[in-house]
N, C-alpha and C positions, 0 to 999 in steps of 0.2 A: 945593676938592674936585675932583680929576680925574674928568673922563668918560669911562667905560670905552668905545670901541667897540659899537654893537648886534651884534653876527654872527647872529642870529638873520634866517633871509629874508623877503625883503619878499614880501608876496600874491600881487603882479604880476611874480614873478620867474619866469625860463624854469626848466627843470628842472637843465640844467645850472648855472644861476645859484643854484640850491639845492643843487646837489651831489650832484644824483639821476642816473640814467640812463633816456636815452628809451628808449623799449620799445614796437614798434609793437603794437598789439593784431593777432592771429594772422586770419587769415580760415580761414573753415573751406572743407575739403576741397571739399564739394560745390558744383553752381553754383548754387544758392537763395540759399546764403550769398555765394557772390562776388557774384551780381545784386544780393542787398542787399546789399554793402561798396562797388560800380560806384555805386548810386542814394543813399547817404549820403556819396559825396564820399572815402572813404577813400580814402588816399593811399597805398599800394601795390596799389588794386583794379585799375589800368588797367595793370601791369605786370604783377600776377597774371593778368591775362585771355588778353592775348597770350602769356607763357611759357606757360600752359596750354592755349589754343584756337588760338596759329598754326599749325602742324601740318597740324590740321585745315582752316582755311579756304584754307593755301594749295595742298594736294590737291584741293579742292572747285574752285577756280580753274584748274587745269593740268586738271582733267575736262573742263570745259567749253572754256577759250579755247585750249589746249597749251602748250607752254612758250614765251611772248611778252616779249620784250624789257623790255613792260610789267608784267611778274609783281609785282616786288617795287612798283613804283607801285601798282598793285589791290590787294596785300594791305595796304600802309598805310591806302588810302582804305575799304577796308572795315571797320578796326579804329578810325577817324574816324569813319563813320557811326555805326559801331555805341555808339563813346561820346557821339555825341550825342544819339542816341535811343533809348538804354538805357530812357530815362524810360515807352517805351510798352510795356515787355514786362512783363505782369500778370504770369507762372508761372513764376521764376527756375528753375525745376525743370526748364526747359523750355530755356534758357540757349543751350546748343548748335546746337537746332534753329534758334532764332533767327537764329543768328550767321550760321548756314548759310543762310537767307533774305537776311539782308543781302549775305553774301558773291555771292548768285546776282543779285541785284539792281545790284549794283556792275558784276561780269562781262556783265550781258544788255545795261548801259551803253554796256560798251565795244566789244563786241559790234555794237552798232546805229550806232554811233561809226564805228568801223571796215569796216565793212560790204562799201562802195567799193574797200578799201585795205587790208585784212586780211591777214597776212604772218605764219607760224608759225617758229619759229626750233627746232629740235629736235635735242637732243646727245643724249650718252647717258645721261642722265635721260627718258629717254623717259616718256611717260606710262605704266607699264604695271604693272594694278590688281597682279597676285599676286606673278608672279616676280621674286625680288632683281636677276637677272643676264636679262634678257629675250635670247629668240633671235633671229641678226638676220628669220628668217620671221615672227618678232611682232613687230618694230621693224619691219619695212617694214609689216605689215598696219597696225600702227597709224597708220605715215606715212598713208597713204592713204584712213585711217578721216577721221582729221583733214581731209585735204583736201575729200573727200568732207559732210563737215559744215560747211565752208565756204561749200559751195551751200545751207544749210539758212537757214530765216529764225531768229533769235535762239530766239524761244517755243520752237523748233522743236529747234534744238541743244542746249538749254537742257534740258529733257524726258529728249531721248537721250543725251546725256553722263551725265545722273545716273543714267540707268534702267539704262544698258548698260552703259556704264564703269566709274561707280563703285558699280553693284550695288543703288541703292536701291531698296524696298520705294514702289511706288507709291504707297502713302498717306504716305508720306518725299521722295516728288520733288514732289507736290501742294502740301505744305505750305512744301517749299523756295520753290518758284516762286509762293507767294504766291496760287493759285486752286484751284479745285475739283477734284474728281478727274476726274468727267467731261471736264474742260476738257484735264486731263495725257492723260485718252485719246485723247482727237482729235488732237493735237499729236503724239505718239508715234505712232498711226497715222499721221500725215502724213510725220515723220520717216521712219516704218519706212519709205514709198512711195520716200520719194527718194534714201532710202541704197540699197535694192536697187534700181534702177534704174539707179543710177551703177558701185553696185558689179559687178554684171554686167559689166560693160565693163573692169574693171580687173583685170589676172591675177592678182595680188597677194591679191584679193578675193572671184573670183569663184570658186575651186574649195572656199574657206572655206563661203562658201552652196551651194554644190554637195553639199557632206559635211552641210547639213542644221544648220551652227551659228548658234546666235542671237549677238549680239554684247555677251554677257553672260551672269551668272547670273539667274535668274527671281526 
């Protein structure tokens, strides 16, 4: 008697080895759902995270340091950190904010790194929050912003680039920088000291505080 062939698959056969089609399972929209897809290991949560939060953390970056040779280095090691210690963020809902803390932590790094040695590199990507096409009176103001926050100590830059620059709501720069609010007010009062102090000196700067503007929206 001939033995037909089994075609039927074995248990421990891959999908393809059945004849099926892999099919990733979807991650949902929001980031509760990607935080859990990041903390079970899913295998497109770590490329979902960066297609949807680079954007963001590398504006957060250019707020604070400017546009540094070292840009595209900081934004890797922040999307590093942040996948290794996904594990301690309890409120996935919360997602963003987080990323935004790592991302601040990575930057105060380099920051304190560089400090001695600090060197801003600036085309025409300028850092500049609103208009698509900046005038060159706001590309040089902002040159000078930058410089001017050079003299600043890390905590201190750190504060003001998010509060001034990129607009955040103080209880949103507190939470960035990882301490208390009280804490981001001292710090931005300190800031606010040595920016106008500097800026007064610079023409660039100084008729900007003369008309009475803060260096941002409130």
């Amino acid at each position: 008697m001939t033995t037909l062939p089994d075609e039927s698959p074995r248990p421990d056969a891959s999908p393809q080895q059945r004849g099926g089609v892999v099919r990733h399972l979807p991650i949902g929209a929001d980031d509760a759902a990607l935080a859990n897809a990041l903390r079970d290991g899913h295998s497109r949560a770590r490329a979902e995270l960066y297609d949807r939060h680079a954007p963001h953390v590398r504006r957060v970056l250019v707020r604070v340091i400017g546009f540094s040779p070292d840009l595209d280095d900081l934004l890797q090691d922040t999307f590093a950190a942040a996948f290794a210690s996904v594990g301690s963020l309890s409120d996935g809902s919360k997602l963003r904010g987080w990323l935004t803390s790592v991302a601040i932590y990575t930057a105060r790094g380099w920051l304190r790194k560089h400090s001695r040695r600090r060197w801003l590199v600036f085309t025409d990507a300028t850092p500049e929050r609103e208009a698509p096409v900046a005038s060159g009176e706001v590309r040089e103001a902002l040159r000078e912003t930058y410089a001017v926050l050079d003299r600043m100590r890390a905590d201190e830059r750190v504060a003001f680039a998010l509060r001034y620059i990129d607009g955040m709501q103080l209880e949103e720069v507190a939470a960035a920088a990882r301490c208390s609010l009280a804490t981001i007010k001292r710090r931005l009062a300190r800031a606010e000291r040595t920016f106008t102090t500097h800026a007064k000196k610079n023409p660039a700067l100084a008729s900007w505080l003369a008309a009475g503007a803060r260096w941002g929206k409130p």
